[in-house]
C-alpha positions, 0 to 999 in steps of 0.5 A: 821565639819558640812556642811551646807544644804543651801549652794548653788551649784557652776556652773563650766564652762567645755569645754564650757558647764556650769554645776552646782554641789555641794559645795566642801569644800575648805580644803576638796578638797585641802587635796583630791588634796594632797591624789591623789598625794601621791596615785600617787607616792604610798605612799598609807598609806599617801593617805588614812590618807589625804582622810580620813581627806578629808571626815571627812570634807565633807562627802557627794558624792562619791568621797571620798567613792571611793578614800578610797576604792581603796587606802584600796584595794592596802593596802590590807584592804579588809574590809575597801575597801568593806565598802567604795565601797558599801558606794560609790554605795549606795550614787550614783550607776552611778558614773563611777569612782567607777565601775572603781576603784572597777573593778581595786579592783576585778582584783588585788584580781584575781576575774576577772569575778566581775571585768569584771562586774564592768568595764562595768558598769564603761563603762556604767556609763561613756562610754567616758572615754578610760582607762574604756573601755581598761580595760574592754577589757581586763578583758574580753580577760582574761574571755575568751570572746575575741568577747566582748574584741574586740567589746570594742577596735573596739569600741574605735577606733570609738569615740577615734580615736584621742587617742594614748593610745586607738591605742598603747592598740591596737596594744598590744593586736593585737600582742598578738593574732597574728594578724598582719593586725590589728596591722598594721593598729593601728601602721599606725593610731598612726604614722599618729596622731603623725605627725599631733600633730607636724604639729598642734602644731605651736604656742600652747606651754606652754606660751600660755596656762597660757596666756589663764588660766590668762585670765580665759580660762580653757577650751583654757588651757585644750586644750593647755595642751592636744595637748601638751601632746599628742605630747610628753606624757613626756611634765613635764609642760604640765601635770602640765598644764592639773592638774591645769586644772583638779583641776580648774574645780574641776574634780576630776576623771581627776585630779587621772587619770592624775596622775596614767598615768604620772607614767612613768618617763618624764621631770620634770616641770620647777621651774617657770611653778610651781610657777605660777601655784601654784600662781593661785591656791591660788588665785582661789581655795585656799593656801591649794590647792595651795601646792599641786604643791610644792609636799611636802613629808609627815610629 
């Protein structure tokens, strides 16, 4: 299916700012949605059938380039992974998702040095995003290079101060090197988040970050959702929130990311937070996209 080079760029509102980017199509991007949840649960063959169904539609970017390359590398399809990576690179060399997932690539196939490699460039490319700089710290404390793994971390605790993630990795890594003051202080920042997402959270509950999406407040539901989550990482309905979000503002780098770090088992989404969510979806992006709440098992 052919896509029109006169279609017009889609402004997105996120976090406030106004931002054009390119049309996605709507059957693209629902079948992306439904792949990255099935990337999510493993059901890797799945994913890749549905990305490639996605790209066959739309076949510009490189989000779908990266999202076979690094559904082919877990299936163990080196070819087809090195293909679309290089595919991806050469469509847009600074799109960090891509050094991440190539870096992820490298690491599983033990080539810890081009992985390194890789996830500083992801660093590079998108140096805010916390799980491309953990993983570049820890590639590099596997290299051998413990000052670069460190200059990472300590990098981290600055600009992601309110992260429990960056302080839990932290805490991780200094028992594992025996250091015990370090760890000391990352246990001490992470109980002290903990008590201020308790006190914080007063009235942000789930209700209220629906109210906010009905009123077409993506960026108060995002916020909602991600108090809500950091307060309890388990939260079933505030990570429901926090796709919706993400698939609103069509981000697919968040969307994925999300999902691979709700791995761990917590408390489902209730039934009613899935219908209306599922409601919203289909009116604002579209029925396809709207499915991808139900979570139907592959045909």
């Amino acid at each position: 299916m052919a896509c029109s080079v006169l279609e017009p760029p889609v402004t997105r509102m996120v976090d406030g700012a106004t931002t054009d980017g390119r049309f996605i199509e709507p059957e693209a991007y629902a079948l992306y949605a439904v792949a990255a949840l099935r990337e999510a649960r493993g059901q890797w063959r799945e994913a890749l059938t549905l990305y490639q169904r996605a790209f066959e539609i739309d076949g510009r970017g490189p989000e779908l380039r990266t999202r076979i390359g690094a559904v082919a590398c877990k299936l163990r399809e080196a070819a087809l992974a090195d293909k679309s990576f290089a595919a991806a690179e050469r469509s847009a060399p600074d799109y960090g998702p891509l050094w991440y997932e190539l870096a992820q690539c490298k690491k599983a196939r033990g080539d810890v040095a081009a992985a390194l490699v890789a996830a500083q460039n992801a660093v590079r490319f998108d140096p805010e995003r916390v799980d491309a700089s953990l993983l570049a710290a820890d590639l590099a404390e596997q290299h051998g290079d413990r000052e670069l793994a460190w200059q990472l971390r300590d990098a981290l605790i600055t600009h992601a101060a309110e992260s429990p993630v960056v302080m839990r990795s932290i805490i991780t890594a200094a028992k594992r090197a025996g250091d015990g003051a370090r760890a000391a202080r990352a246990q001490e920042a992470l109980d002290q988040l903990a008590a201020r997402s308790g006190r914080a959270e007063g009235g942000v509950n789930v209700a209220s970050a629906l109210a906010a999406l009905r009123a077409g407040d993506v960026s108060a539901a995002k916020r909602c959702a991600e108090q809500l989550l950091g307060a309890d990482p388990s939260n079933g309905d505030a990570l429901v929130l926090a796709l919706a979000v993400a698939d609103l503002q069509q981000d697919h780098a968040a969307f994925a990311r999300l999902l691979a770090e709700s791995s761990q088992p917590g408390k489902p989404a209730s039934p009613e937070l899935l219908d209306t969510l599922s409601a919203l979806l289909s009116r604002r992006v579209s029925a396809q996209a709207a499915q991808l709440l139900k979570s139907p098992e592959p045909q």
